[in-house]
Residue frames as a rotation matrix with the C-alpha (Angstrom) as fourth column:
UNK 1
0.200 0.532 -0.823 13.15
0.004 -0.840 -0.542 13.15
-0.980 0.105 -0.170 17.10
UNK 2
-0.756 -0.464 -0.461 14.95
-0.270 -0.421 0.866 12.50
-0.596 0.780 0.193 14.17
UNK 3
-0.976 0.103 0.193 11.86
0.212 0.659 0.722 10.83
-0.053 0.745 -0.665 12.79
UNK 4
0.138 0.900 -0.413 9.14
0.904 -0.284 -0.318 13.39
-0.404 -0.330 -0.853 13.31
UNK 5
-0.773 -0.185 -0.606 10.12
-0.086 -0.917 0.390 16.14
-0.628 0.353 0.693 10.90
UNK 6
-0.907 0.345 0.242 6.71
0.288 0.088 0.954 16.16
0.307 0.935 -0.179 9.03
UNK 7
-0.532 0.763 0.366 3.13
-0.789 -0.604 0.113 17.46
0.308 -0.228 0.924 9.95
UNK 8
-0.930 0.344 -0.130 0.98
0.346 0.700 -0.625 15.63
-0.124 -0.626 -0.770 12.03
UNK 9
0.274 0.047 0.960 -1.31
-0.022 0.999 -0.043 13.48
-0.961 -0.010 0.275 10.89
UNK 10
-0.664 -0.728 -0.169 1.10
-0.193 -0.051 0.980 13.04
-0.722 0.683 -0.107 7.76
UNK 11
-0.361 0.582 0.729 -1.92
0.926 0.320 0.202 10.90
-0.115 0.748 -0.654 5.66
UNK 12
0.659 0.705 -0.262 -3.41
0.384 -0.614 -0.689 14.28
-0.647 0.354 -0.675 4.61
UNK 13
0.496 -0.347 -0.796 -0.43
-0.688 -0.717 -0.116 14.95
-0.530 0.605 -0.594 2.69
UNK 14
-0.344 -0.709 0.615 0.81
-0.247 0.700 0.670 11.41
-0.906 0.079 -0.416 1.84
UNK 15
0.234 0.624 -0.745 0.31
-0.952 -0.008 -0.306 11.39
-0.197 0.781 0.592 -2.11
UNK 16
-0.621 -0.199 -0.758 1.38
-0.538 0.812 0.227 7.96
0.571 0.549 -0.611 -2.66
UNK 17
-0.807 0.586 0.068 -1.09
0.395 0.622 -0.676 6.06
-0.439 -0.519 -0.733 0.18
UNK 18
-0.216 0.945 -0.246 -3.62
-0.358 -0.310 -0.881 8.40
-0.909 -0.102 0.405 -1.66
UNK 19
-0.348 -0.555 -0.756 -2.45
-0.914 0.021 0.405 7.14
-0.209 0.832 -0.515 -5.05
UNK 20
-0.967 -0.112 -0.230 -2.51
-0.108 0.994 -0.028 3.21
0.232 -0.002 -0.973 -4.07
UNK 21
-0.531 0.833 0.155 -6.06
0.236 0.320 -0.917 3.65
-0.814 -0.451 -0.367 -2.43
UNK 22
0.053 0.812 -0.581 -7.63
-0.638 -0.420 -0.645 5.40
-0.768 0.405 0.496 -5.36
UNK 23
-0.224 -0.070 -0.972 -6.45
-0.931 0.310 0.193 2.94
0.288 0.948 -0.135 -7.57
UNK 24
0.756 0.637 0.149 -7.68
-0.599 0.583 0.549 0.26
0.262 -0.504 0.823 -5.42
UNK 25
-0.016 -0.861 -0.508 -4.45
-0.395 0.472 -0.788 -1.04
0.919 0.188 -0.348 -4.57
UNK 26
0.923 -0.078 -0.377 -4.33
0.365 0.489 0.792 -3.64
0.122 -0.869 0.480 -1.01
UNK 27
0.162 -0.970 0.180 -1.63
-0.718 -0.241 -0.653 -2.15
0.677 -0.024 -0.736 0.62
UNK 28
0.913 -0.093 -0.398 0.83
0.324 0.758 0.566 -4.43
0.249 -0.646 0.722 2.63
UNK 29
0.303 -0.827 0.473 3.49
-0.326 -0.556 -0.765 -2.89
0.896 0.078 -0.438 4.48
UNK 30
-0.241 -0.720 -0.650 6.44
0.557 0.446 -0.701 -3.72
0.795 -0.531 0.293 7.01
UNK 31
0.475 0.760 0.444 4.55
0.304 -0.615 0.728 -1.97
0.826 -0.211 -0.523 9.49
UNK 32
-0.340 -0.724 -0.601 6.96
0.861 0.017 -0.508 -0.42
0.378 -0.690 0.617 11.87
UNK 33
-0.431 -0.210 -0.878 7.34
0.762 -0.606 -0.229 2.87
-0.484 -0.767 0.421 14.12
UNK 34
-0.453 0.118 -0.884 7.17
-0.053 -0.993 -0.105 5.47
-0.890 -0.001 0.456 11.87
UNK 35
-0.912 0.410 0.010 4.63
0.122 0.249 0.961 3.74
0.392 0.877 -0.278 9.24
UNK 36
0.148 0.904 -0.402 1.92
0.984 -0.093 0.155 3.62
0.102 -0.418 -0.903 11.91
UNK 37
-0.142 0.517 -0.844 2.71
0.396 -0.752 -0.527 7.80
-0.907 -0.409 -0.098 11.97
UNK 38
-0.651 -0.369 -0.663 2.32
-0.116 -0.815 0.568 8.20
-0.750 0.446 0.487 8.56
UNK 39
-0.801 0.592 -0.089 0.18
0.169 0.367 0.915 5.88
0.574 0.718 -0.394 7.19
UNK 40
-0.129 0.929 0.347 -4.02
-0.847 -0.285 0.448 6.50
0.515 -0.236 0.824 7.75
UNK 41
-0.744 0.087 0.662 -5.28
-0.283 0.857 -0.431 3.92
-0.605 -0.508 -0.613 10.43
UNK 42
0.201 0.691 -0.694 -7.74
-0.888 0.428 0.169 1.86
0.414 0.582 0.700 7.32
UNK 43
0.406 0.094 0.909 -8.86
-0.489 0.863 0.129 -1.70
-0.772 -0.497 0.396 8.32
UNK 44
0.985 -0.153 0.084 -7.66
0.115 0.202 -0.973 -2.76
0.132 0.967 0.216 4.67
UNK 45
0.266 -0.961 -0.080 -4.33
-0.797 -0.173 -0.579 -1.83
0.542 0.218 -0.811 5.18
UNK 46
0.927 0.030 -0.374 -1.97
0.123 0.917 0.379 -5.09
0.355 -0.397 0.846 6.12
UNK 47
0.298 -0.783 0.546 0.60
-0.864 0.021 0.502 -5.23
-0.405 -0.621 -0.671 9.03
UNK 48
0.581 -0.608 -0.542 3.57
0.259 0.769 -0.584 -7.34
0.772 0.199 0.604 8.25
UNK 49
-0.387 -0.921 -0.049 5.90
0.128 -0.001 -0.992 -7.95
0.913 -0.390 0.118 10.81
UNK 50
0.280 0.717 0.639 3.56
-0.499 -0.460 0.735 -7.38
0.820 -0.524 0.229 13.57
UNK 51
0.953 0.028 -0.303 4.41
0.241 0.539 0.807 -9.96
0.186 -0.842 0.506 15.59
UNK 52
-0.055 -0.905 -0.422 8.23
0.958 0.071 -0.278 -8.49
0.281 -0.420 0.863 15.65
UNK 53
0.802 0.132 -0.583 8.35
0.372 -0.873 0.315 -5.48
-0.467 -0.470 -0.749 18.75
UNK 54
-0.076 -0.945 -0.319 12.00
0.480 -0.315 0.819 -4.13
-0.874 -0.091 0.477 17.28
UNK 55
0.796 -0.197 -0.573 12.38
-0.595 -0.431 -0.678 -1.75
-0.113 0.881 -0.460 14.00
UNK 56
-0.147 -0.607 -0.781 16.22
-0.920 0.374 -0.118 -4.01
0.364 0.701 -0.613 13.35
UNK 57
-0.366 0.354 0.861 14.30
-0.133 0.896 -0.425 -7.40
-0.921 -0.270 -0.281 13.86
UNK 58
0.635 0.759 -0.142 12.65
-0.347 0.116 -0.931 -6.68
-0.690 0.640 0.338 10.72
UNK 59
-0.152 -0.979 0.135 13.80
-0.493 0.194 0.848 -8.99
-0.856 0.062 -0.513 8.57
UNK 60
-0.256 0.397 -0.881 13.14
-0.947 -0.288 0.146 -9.78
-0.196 0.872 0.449 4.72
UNK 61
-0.899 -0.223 -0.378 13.10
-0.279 0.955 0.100 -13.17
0.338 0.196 -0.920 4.53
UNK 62
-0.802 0.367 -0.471 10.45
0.586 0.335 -0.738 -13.49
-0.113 -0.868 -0.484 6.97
UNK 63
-0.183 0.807 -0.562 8.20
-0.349 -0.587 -0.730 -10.40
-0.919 0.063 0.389 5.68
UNK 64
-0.450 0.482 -0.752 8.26
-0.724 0.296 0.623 -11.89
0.523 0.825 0.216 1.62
UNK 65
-0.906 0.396 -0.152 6.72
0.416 0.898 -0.140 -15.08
0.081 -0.190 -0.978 3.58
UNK 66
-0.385 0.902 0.196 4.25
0.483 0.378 -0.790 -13.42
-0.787 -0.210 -0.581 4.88
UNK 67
-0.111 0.465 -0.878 3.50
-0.881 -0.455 -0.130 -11.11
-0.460 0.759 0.460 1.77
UNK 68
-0.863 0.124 -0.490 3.52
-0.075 0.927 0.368 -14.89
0.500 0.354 -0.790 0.00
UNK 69
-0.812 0.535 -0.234 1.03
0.553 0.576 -0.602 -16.19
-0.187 -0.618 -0.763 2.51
UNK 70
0.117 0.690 -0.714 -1.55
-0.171 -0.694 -0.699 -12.63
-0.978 0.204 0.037 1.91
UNK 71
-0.610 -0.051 -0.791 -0.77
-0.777 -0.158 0.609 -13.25
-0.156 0.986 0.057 -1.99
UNK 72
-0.971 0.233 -0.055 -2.12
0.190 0.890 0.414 -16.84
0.145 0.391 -0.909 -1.95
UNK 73
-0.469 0.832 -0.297 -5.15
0.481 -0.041 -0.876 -15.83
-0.741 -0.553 -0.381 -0.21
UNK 74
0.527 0.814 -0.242 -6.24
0.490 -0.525 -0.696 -13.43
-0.694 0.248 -0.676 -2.25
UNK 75
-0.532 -0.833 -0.149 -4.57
0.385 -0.396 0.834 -12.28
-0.754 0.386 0.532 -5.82
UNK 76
-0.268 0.450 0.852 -6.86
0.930 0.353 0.106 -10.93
-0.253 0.820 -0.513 -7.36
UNK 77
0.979 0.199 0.036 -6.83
0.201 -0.976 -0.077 -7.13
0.020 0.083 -0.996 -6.71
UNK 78
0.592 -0.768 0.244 -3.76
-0.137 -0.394 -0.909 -4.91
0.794 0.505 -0.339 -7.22
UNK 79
0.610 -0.079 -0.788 -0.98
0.752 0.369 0.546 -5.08
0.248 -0.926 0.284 -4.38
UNK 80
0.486 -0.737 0.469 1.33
-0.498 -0.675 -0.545 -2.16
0.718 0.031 -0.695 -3.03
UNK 81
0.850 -0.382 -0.362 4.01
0.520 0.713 0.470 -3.87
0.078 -0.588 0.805 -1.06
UNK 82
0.387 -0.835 0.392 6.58
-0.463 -0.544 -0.700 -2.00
0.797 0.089 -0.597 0.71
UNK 83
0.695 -0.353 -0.626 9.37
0.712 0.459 0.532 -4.00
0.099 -0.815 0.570 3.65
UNK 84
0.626 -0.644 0.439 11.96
-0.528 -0.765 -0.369 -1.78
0.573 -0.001 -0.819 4.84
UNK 85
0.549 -0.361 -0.754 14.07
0.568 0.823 0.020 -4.94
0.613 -0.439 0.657 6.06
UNK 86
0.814 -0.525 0.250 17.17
-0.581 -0.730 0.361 -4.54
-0.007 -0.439 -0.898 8.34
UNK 87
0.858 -0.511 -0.045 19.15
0.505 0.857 -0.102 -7.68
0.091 0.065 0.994 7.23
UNK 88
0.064 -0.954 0.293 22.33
0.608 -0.195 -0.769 -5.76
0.791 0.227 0.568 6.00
UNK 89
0.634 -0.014 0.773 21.78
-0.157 -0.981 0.112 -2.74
0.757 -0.192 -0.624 8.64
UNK 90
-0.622 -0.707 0.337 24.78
-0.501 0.030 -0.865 -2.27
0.601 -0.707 -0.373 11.47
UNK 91
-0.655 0.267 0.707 22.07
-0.705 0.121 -0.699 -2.93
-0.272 -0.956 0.110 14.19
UNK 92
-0.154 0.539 -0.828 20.54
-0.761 0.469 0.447 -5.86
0.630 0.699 0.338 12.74
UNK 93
-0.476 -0.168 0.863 18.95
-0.859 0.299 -0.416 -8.15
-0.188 -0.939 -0.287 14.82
UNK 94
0.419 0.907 0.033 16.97
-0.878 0.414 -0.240 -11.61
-0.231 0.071 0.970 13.73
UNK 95
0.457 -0.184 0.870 17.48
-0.476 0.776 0.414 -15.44
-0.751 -0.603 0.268 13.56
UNK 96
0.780 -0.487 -0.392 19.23
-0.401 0.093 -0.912 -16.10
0.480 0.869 -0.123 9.63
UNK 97
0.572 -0.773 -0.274 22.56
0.819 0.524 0.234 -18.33
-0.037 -0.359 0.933 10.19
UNK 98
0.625 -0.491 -0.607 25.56
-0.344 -0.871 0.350 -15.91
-0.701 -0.010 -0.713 10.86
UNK 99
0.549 -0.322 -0.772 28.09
-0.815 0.002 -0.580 -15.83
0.188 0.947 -0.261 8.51
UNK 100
-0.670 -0.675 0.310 30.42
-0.741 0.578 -0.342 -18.25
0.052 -0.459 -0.887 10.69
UNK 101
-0.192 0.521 0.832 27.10
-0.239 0.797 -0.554 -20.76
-0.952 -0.305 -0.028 11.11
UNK 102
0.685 0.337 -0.646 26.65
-0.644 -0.134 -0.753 -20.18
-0.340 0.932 0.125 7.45
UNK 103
0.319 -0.877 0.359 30.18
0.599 0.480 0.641 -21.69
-0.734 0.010 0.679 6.68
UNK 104
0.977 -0.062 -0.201 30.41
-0.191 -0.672 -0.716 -18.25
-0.091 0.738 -0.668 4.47
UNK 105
0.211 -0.682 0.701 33.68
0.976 0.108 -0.189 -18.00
0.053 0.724 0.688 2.41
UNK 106
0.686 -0.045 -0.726 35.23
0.118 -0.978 0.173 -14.63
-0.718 -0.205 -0.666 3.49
UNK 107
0.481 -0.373 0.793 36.25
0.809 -0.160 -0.566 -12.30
0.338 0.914 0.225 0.69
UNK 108
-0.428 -0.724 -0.542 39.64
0.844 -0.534 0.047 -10.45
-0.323 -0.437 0.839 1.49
UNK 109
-0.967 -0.255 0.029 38.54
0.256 -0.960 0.115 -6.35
-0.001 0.118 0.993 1.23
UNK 110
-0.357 0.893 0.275 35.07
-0.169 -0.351 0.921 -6.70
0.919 0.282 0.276 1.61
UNK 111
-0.719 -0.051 0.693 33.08
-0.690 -0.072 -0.721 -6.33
0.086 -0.996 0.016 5.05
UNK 112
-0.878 0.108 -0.467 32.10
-0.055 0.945 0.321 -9.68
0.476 0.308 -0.824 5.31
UNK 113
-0.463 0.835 -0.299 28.99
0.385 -0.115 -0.916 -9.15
-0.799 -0.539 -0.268 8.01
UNK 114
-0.253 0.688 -0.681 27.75
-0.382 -0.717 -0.583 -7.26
-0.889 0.112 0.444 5.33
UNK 115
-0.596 -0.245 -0.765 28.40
-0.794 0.318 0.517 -9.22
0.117 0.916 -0.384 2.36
UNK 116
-0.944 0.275 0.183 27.26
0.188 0.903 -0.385 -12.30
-0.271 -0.329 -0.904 4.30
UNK 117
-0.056 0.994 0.090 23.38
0.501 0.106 -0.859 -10.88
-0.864 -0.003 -0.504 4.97
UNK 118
-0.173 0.254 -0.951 23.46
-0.956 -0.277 0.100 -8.99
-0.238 0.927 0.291 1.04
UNK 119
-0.817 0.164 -0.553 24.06
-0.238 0.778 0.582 -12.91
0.525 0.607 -0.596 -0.17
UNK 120
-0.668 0.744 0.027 20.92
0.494 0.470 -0.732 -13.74
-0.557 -0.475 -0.681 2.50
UNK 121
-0.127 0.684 -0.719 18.86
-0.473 -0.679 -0.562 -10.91
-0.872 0.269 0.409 0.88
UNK 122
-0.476 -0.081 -0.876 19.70
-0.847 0.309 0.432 -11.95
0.236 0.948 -0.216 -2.62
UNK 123
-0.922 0.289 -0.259 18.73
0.180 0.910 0.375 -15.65
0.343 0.299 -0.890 -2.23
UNK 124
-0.409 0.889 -0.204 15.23
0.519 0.043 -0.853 -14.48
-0.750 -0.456 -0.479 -0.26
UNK 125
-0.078 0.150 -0.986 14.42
-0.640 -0.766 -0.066 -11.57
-0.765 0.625 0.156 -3.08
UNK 126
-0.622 -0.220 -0.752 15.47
-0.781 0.110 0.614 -14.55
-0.053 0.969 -0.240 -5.66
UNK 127
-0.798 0.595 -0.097 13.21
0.601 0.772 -0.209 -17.54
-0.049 -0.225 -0.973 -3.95
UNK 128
-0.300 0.905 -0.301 10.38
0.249 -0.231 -0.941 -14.49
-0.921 -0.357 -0.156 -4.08
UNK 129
-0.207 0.002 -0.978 10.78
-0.916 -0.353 0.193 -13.31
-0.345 0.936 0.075 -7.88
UNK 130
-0.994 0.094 0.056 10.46
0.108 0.915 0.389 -17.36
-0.014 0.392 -0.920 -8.51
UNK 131
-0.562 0.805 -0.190 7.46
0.593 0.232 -0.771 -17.32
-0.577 -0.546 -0.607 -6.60
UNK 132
-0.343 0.113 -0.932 6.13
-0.396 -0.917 0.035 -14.37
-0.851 0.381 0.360 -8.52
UNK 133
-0.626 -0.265 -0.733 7.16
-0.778 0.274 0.565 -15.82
0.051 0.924 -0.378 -11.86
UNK 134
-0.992 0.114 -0.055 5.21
0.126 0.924 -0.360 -18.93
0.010 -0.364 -0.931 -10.62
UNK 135
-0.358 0.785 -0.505 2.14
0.553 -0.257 -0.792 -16.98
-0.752 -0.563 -0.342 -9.84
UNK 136
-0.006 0.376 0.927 2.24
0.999 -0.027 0.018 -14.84
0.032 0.926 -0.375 -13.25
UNK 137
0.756 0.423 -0.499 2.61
0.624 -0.696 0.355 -12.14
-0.198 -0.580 -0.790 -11.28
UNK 138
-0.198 -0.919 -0.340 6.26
0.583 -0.389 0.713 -10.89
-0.788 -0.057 0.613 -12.06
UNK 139
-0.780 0.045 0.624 5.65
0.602 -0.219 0.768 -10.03
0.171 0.975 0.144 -15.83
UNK 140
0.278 0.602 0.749 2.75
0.478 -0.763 0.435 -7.24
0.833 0.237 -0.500 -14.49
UNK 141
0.628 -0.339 -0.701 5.00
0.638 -0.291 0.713 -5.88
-0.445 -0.895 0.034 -11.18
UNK 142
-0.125 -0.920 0.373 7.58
-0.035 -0.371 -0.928 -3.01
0.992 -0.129 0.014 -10.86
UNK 143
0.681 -0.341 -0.648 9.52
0.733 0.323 0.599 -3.65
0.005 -0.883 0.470 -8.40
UNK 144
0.276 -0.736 0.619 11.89
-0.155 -0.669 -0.727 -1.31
0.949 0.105 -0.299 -7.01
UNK 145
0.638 -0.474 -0.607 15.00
0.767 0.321 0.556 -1.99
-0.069 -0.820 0.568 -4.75
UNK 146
-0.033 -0.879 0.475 16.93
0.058 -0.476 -0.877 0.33
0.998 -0.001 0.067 -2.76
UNK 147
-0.143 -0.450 -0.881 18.47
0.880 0.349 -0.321 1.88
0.453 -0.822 0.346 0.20
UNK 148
0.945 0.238 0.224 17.50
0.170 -0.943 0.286 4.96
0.279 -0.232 -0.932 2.62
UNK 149
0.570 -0.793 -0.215 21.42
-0.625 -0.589 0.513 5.39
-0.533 -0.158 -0.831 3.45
UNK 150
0.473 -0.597 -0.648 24.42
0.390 0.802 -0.453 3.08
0.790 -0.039 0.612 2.84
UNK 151
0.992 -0.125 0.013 27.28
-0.001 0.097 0.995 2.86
-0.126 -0.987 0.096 5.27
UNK 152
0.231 -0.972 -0.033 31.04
-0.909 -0.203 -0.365 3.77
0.348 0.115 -0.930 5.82
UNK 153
0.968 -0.248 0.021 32.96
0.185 0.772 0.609 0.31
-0.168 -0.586 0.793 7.43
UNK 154
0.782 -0.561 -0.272 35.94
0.258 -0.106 0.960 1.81
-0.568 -0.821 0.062 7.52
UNK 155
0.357 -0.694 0.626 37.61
0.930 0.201 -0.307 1.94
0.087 0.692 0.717 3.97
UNK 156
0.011 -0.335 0.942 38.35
0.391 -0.866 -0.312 5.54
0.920 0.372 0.122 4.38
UNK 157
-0.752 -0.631 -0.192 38.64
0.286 -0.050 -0.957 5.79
0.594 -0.774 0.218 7.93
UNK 158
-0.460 0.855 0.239 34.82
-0.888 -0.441 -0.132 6.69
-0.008 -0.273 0.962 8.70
UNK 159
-0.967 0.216 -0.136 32.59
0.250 0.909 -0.333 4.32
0.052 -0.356 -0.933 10.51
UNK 160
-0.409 0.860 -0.306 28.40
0.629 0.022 -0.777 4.27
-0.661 -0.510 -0.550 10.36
UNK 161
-0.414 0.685 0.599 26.02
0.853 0.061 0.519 5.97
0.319 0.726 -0.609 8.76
UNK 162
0.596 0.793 -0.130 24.19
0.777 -0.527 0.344 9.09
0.204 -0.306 -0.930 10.91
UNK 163
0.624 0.172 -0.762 26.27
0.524 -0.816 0.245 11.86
-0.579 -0.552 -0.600 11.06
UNK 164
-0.720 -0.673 -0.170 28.39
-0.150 -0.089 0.985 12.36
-0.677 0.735 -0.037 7.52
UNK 165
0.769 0.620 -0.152 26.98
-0.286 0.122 -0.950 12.78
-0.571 0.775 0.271 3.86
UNK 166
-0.177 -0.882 -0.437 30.03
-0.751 -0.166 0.639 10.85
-0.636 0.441 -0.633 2.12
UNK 167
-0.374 0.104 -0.921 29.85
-0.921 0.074 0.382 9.01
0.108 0.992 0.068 -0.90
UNK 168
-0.829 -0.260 -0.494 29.71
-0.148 0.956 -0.254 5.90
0.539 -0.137 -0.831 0.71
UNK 169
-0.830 0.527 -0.183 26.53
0.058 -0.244 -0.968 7.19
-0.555 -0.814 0.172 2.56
UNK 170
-0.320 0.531 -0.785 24.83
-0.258 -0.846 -0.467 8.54
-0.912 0.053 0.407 0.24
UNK 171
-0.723 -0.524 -0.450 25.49
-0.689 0.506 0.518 6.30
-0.044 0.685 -0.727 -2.51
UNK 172
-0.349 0.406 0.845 22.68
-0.407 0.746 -0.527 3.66
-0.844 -0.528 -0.095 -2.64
UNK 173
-0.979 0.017 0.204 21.24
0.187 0.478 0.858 1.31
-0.083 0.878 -0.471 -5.30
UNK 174
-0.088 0.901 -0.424 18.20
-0.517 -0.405 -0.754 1.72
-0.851 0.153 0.502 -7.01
UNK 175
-0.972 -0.169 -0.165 16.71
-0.205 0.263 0.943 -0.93
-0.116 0.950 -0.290 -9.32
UNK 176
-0.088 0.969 -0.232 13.60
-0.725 -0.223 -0.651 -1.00
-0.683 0.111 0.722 -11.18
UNK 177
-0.930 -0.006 0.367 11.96
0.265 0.678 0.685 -3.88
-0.253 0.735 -0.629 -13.05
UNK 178
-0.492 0.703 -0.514 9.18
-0.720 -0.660 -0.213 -2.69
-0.489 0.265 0.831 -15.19
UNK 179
0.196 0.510 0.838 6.71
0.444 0.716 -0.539 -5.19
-0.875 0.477 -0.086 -16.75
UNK 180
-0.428 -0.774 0.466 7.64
0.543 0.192 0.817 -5.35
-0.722 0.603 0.339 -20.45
UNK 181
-0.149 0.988 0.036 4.79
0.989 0.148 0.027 -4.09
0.022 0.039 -0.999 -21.54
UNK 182
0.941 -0.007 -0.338 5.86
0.107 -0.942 0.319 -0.46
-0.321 -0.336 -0.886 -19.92
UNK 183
-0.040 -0.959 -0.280 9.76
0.539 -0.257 0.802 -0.85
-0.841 -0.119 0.527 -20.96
UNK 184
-0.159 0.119 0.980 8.53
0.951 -0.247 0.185 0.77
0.264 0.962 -0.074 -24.51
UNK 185
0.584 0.426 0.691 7.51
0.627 -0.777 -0.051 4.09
0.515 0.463 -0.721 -22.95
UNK 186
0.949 -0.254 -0.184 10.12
0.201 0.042 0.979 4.39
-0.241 -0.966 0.091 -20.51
UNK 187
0.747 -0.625 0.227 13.43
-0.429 -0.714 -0.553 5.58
0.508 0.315 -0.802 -20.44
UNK 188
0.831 -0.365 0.421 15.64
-0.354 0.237 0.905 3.77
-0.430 -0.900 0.068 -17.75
């Protein structure tokens, strides 16, 4: 239930899907549970991840491919792209070496499971910004990375994520790359 606080059928009030369509934007989203109740059912709209049945299967590496694979095809109209991975999440589930198959380098005070899939994110996120950059495509994108929660692991006795609003929860990153073009009228 916790994901059903909103009016039903949500797309009459969703200003950003109404945003991306009026500007003619292809949308391509990580198309999970509670995107199919919020987004409008449009034949235009693209399912990523489809072919994985789990919400912590989704996994970033695997959705920038296919957003690659819908970019080559067709780059000529605007794109919204949104993935809502689960690499780093507790219940993460999907085929990436573990940190032991990885031959990771564990760093004393940090929670290495998590550290491990951040360095997996980072090198997929940095092999797609290439790709971008490759494509011409970075220099007219904002991108924007964050997190709907973060997570306790234990530094302060508190484990997880779903039933506390401490710092360590609540805390998340947020970065924005603006095309250069836009960093003049901006603040940031």
């Amino acid at each position: 239930l916790l994901h059903t606080h909103y009016p039903q059928p949500f797309h009459r009030v969703n200003a950003l899907e109404k945003l991306v369509r009026t500007n003619g934007y292809r949308m391509l989203v990580s198309y999970d549970t509670v995107l199919s109740q919020l987004l409008s059912p449009h034949d235009d709209l693209i399912r990523l991840d489809s072919d994985q049945p789990l919400w912590n299967g989704f996994e970033i590496c695997s959705t920038l491919q296919q957003a690659r694979k819908t970019l080559d095809a067709d780059a000529e109209k605007p794109v919204f792209f949104y993935a809502q991975p689960m690499n780093v999440h507790q219940f993460a589930r999907n085929s990436l070496p573990s940190a032991a198959a990885a031959h990771w380098r564990f760093r004393p005070g940090f929670n290495n499971r998590i550290a491990h899939a951040v360095n997996q994110v980072d090198a997929c996120l940095g092999g797609f910004f290439a790709y971008l950059k490759s494509r011409g495509l970075y220099d007219h994108s904002i991108i924007v990375i964050t997190s709907d929660h973060g997570d306790a692991t234990g530094e302060f006795g508190r484990l997880s994520h779903s039933g506390s609003i401490f710092p360590e929860i609540i805390r998340v990153p947020l970065m924005i790359h603006l095309p250069e073009k836009m960093r003049a009228r901006f603040v940031y």
